[in-house]
C-alpha angles and dihedrals in degrees: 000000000000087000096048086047089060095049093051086045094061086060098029114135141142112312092027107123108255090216091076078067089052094100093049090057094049104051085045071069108040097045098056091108092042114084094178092046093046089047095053087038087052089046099053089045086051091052091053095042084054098048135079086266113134131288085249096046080052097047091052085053097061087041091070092036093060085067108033099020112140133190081276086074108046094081100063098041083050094060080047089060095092100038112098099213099053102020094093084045086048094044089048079054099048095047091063108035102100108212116086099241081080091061094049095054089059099047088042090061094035093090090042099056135073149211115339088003096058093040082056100053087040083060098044082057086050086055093045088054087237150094102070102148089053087042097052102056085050082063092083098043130146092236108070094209098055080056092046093054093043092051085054093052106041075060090043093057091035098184123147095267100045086049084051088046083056105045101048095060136074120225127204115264093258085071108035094110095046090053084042086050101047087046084050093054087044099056088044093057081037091063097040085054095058100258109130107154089052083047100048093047094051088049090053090053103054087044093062092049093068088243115188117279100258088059088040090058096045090051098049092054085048091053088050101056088041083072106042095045 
């Protein structure tokens, strides 16, 4: 039946019944507990992901590799990062795949993308919670939209070092709530974290920038419970 699966999946596209797929899913179940069987099952998806098979059958593939891609696949959803039609599939890949070698693919092609495919690896770093000394220089681009999605995912990571990446530019006015936003998601898992004295002094900040009152409230709430804590 696997074999049968593989065979459909070379071919797979829209209108194909999924159920053809039905054994391929099982065995990235049943093999959980396999190494040797997950490894042969990652390595035919890779052939196919790699092949002339259609957008959808491709799709599928990233699909599984977001849950058993290893460090053997990063390689070839890397080389998927600048083509229009698969990098979102790839990035849904990357996020997921545990070993480091998935973040570095993303940051390695960041430099080298534009426009809706770069927003979309910024925020795969976002996701990965990394990447905050390539994302904070990308705060003061020309195109408001790659600032926009660093920004989100500087607030997104909220480490000390993203909050601090925050908190040191100065956005245009057209994003100022979104910058005021991410610093305001930082000092709250700040806070969570423990990390009361990062936390207070973020709140202070956006206080003294005569935020809008949604972010004024929240702050204040946050300054609150910093000193409380």
């Amino acid at each position: 039946m696997l074999e049968q699966a593989f065979e459909a999946l070379k071919t797979y596209d829209y209108g194909v019944d999924r159920h053809v797929l039905d054994p391929i899913d099982e065995a990235a179940v049943t093999t959980r507990n396999d190494p040797a069987a997950r490894k042969d099952l990652e390595s035919r998806l890779l052939v196919v992901l790699q092949s002339k098979a259609p957008r959808d059958a491709r799709d599928y593939v990233c699909r599984q590799l977001r849950t058993i891609g290893t460090a053997a696949s990063v390689s070839a959803l890397e080389a998927l990062l600048p083509d229009p039609d698969m990098s979102h599939m790839a990035r849904y890949a990357l996020e997921r795949i545990p070993d480091s070698q998935a973040g570095k693919a993303l940051e390695h092609q960041l430099p080298k993308l534009n426009g809706q495919l770069k927003i979309g690896v910024i925020s795969s770093l976002g996701t990965r919670g990394q990447g905050v000394s390539l994302l904070r220089p990308l705060l003061h681009d020309s195109d408001e939209a790659i600032a926009r999605a660093a920004a989100i995912a500087l607030g997104c990571i909220a480490t000390a070092d993203a909050n601090k990446a925050l908190g040191s530019a100065k956005p245009r006015p057209g994003l100022a709530v979104v910058f005021a936003d991410a610093s305001m998601s930082c000092a709250e898992k700040l806070l969570a974290a423990g990390h009361a004295k990062e936390a207070k002094a973020t709140y202070q900040r956006l206080l003294k920038n005569n935020p809008p009152e949604l972010i004024r409230l929240a702050a204040e709430r946050g300054l609150k419970a910093c000193q409380t804590d």
